[in-house]
PLY file of the C-alpha trace (Angstrom):
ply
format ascii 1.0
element vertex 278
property float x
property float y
property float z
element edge 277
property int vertex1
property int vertex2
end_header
27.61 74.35 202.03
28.19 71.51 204.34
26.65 72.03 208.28
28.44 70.71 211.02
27.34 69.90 214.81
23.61 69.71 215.13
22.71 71.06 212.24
24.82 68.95 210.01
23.18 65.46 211.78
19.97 66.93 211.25
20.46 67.86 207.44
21.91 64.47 207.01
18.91 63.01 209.22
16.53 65.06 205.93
18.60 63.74 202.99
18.43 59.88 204.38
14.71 60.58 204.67
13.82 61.98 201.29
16.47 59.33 199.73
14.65 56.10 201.52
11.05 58.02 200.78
12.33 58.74 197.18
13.31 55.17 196.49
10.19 53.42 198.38
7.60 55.67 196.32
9.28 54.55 192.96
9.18 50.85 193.80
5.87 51.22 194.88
4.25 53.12 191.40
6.27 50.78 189.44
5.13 47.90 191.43
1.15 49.11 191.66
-0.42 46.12 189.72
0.82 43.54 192.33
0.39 45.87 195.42
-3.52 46.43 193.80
-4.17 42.48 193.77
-2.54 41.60 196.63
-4.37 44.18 198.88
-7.50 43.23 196.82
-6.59 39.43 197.85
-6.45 40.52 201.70
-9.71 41.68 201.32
-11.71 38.99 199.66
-9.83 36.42 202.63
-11.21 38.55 205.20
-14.81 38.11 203.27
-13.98 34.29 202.88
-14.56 34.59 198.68
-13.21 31.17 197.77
-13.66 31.99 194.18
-12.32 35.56 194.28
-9.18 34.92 196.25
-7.94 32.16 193.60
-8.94 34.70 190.69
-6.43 36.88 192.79
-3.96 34.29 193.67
-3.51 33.96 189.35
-3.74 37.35 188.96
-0.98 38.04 191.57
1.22 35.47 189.74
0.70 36.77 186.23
2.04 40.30 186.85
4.49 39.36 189.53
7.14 38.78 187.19
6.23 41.75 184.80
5.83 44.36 187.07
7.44 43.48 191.42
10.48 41.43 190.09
11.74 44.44 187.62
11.05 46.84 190.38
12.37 45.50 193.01
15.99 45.28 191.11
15.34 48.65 190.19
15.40 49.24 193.75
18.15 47.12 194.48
20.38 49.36 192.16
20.47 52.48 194.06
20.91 50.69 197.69
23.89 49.08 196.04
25.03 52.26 194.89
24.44 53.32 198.28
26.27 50.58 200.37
29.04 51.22 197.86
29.75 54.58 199.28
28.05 56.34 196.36
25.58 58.42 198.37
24.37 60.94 195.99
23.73 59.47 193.32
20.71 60.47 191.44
17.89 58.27 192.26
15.47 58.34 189.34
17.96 58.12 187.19
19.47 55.07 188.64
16.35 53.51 189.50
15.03 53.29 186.03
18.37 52.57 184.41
18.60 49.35 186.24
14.98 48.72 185.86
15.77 49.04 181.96
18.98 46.57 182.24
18.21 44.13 184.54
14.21 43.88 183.27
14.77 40.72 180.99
16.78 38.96 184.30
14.47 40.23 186.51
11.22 38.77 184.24
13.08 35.51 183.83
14.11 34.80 187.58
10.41 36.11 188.45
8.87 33.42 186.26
10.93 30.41 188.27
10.51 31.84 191.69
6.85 32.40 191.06
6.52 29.08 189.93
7.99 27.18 192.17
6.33 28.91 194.91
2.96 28.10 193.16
3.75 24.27 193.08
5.31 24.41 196.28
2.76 26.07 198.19
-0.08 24.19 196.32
1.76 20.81 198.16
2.18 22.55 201.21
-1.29 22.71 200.94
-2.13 20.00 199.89
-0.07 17.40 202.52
-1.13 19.74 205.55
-5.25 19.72 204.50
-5.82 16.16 202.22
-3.31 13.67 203.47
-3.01 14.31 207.69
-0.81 11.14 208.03
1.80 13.26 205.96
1.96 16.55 207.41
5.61 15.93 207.84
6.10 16.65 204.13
4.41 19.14 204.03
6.43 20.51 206.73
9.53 19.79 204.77
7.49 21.74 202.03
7.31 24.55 204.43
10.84 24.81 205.26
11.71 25.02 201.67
9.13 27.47 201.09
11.26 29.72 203.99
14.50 28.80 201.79
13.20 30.07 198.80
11.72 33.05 199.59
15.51 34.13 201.49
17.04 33.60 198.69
15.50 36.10 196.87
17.24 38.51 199.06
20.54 37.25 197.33
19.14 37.23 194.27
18.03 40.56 193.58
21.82 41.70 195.08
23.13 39.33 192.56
21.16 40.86 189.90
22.33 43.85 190.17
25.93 43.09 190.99
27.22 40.32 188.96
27.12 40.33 185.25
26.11 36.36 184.59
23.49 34.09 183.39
20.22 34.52 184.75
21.14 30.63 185.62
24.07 30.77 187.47
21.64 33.94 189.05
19.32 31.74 190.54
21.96 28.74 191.47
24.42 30.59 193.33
21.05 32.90 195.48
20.03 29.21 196.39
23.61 28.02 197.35
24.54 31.31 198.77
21.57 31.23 201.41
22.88 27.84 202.25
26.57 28.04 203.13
25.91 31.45 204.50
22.54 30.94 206.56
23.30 33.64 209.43
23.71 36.79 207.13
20.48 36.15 204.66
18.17 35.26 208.14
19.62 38.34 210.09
17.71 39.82 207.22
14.82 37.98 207.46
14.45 38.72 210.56
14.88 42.43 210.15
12.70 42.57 207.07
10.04 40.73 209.43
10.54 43.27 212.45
10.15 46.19 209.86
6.84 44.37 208.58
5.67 43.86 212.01
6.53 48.32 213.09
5.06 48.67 209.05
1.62 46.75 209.89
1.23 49.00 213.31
1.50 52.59 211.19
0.61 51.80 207.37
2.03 54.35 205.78
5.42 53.25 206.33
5.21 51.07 203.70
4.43 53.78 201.18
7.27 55.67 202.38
10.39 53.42 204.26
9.79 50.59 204.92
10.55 48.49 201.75
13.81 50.45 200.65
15.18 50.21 204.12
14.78 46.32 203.78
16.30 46.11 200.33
19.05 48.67 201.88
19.83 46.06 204.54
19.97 42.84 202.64
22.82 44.49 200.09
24.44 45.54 203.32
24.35 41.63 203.83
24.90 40.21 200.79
27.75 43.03 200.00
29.54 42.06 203.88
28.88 38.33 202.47
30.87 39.10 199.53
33.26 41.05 200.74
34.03 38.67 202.91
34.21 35.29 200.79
36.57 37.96 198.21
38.82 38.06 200.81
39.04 34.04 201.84
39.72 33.44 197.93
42.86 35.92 197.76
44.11 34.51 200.81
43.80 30.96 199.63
45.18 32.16 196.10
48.17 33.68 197.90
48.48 30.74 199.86
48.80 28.83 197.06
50.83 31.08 195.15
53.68 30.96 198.25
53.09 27.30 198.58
54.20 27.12 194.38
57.06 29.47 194.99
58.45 27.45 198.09
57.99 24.16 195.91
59.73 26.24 193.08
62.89 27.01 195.22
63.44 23.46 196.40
63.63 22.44 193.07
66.05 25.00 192.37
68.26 24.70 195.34
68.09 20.52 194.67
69.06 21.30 190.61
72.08 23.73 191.89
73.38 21.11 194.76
73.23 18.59 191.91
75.34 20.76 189.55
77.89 21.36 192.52
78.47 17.47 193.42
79.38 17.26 189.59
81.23 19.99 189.04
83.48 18.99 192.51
83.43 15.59 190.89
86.23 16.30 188.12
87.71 13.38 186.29
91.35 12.94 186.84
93.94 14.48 184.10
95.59 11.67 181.67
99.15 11.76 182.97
97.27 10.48 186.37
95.12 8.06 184.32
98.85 6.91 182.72
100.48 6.52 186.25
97.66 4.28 187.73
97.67 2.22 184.62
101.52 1.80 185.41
101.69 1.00 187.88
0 1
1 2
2 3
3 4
4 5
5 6
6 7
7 8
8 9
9 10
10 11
11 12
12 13
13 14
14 15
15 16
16 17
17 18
18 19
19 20
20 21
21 22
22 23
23 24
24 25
25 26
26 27
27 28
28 29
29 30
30 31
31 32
32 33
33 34
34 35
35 36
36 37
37 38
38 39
39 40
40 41
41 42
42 43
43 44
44 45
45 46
46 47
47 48
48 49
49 50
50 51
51 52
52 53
53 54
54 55
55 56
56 57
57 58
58 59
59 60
60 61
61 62
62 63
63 64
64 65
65 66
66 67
67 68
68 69
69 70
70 71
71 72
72 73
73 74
74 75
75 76
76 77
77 78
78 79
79 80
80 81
81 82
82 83
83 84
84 85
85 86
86 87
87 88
88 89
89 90
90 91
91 92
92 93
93 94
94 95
95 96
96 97
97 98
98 99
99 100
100 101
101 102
102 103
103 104
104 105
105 106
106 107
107 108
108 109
109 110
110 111
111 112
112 113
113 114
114 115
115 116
116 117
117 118
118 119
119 120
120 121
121 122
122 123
123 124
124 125
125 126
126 127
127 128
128 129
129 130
130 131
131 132
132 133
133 134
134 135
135 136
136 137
137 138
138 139
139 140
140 141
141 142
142 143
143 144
144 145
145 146
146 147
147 148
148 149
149 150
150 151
151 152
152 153
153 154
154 155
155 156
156 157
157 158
158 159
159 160
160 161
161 162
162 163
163 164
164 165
165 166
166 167
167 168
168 169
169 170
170 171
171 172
172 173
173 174
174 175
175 176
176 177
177 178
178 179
179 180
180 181
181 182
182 183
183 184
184 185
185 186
186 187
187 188
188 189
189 190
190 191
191 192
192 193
193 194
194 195
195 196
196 197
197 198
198 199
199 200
200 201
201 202
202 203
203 204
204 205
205 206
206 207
207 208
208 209
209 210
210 211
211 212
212 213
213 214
214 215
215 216
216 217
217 218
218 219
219 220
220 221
221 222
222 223
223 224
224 225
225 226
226 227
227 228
228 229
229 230
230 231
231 232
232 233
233 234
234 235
235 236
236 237
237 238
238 239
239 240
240 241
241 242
242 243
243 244
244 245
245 246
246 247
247 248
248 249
249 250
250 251
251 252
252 253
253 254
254 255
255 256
256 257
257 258
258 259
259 260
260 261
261 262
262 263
263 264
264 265
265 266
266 267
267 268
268 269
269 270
270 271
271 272
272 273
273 274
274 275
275 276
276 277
């Protein structure tokens, strides 16, 4: 039965809810070991527990990879599904179905980003606190810090969208985030209004606000795509006219050839006789 009018926005309104809610509470249970030691690292900061917040700084890079990386592609298959116009798909089927095929890409890729934000960060740290006549590197450390967490907007799409190495993955997130700056930081600086609206009423997070941020960076990476599809099939036709006008001359110049010769007969032997005669 399908409302219309007021009723039909409003019943639409209800199934966007429960889908976003739906999604969010999923990424959340499968991602409760990081959101546990992350909240417990917010509160030993706020106690200022030296010791305790690095025993929560390794404990939040141990199970990033094994438990937040697999769930967020999880996640990032049904918003694709989504964007793709497949809006009723069932969610915890195709949430765990792409957290079962994408888990070993997902643990992988988590392992490098968490490292390198470990040894980056630890410089950052390090240049802006030791070594005060250098701050400008760390700086420079900061700025790449910014780079590689916005990439992992294009990664997880990638993930979930492409069917390559885990390598090419990680390359083309990086290089994608830098030809194509203004699409990945428009969702940046969504995801960072949503965190701001999400850190004035809590529970927002439990229930919206991550799936609506994974929901918009598809909707930017997919528009990215999209987009650079269409460039390459121009250029490709492009070049396939530009072959078939190259092809013609050749043809035209090969049958203007064969014409000169054919018009160039030699003459018959009674008029080679009479010249020789006379």
């Amino acid at each position: 039965m399908e409302f219309k009018g007021a009723m039909g926005g409003i019943y639409r309104l209800t199934e966007w809810i429960t889908r976003l809610a739906a999604t969010n509470l999923l990424w959340a249970i499968c991602s409760s070991p990081f959101l546990f030691f992350l909240i417990m690292k917010l509160l030993v900061m706020q106690q200022n527990l030296a010791n305790e917040s690095l025993q929560m700084n390794w404990a939040i890079a141990i199970v990033a990879p094994l438990t937040l990386f697999p769930a967020t592609s999880a996640l990032f298959t049904v918003v694709r599904k989504w964007n793709m116009g497949d809006t009723d798909v069932p969610i915890f089927r195709t949430f765990f179905v792409g957290y079962k095929e994408n888990y070993k890409q997902s643990l992988i890729g988590g392992i490098f980003y968490t490292l390198l934000f470990a040894i980056m960060y630890l410089d950052y740290t390090v240049y802006m606190t030791q070594f005060r006549n250098m701050q400008l590197v760390g700086i420079i450390m900061l700025v790449l810090l910014l780079l590689l967490f916005v990439s992992l907007f294009n990664f997880f799409s990638m993930v979930v969208h492409y069917h390559m190495s885990i390598g090419m993955i990680i390359k083309n997130a990086v290089l994608l985030t830098l030809i194509r700056p203004f699409r990945v930081f428009s969702t940046l600086l969504g995801s960072g209004l949503l965190f701001y609206i999400g850190f004035r009423y809590p529970v927002l997070f439990v229930f919206f606000i991550i799936s609506i941020i994974a929901w918009f960076a598809f909707f930017n990476f997919y528009a990215t795509f999209n987009k650079m599809q269409e460039q390459m099939e121009k250029m490709q036709l492009k070049k396939e006219e530009e072959e078939a006008a190259k092809a013609a001359e050749q043809a035209d110049g090969s049958v203007e050839t064969i014409e000169t010769v054919e018009s160039a007969e030699p003459r018959s032997s009674d008029e080679k006789h009479d010249n020789l005669h006379k």
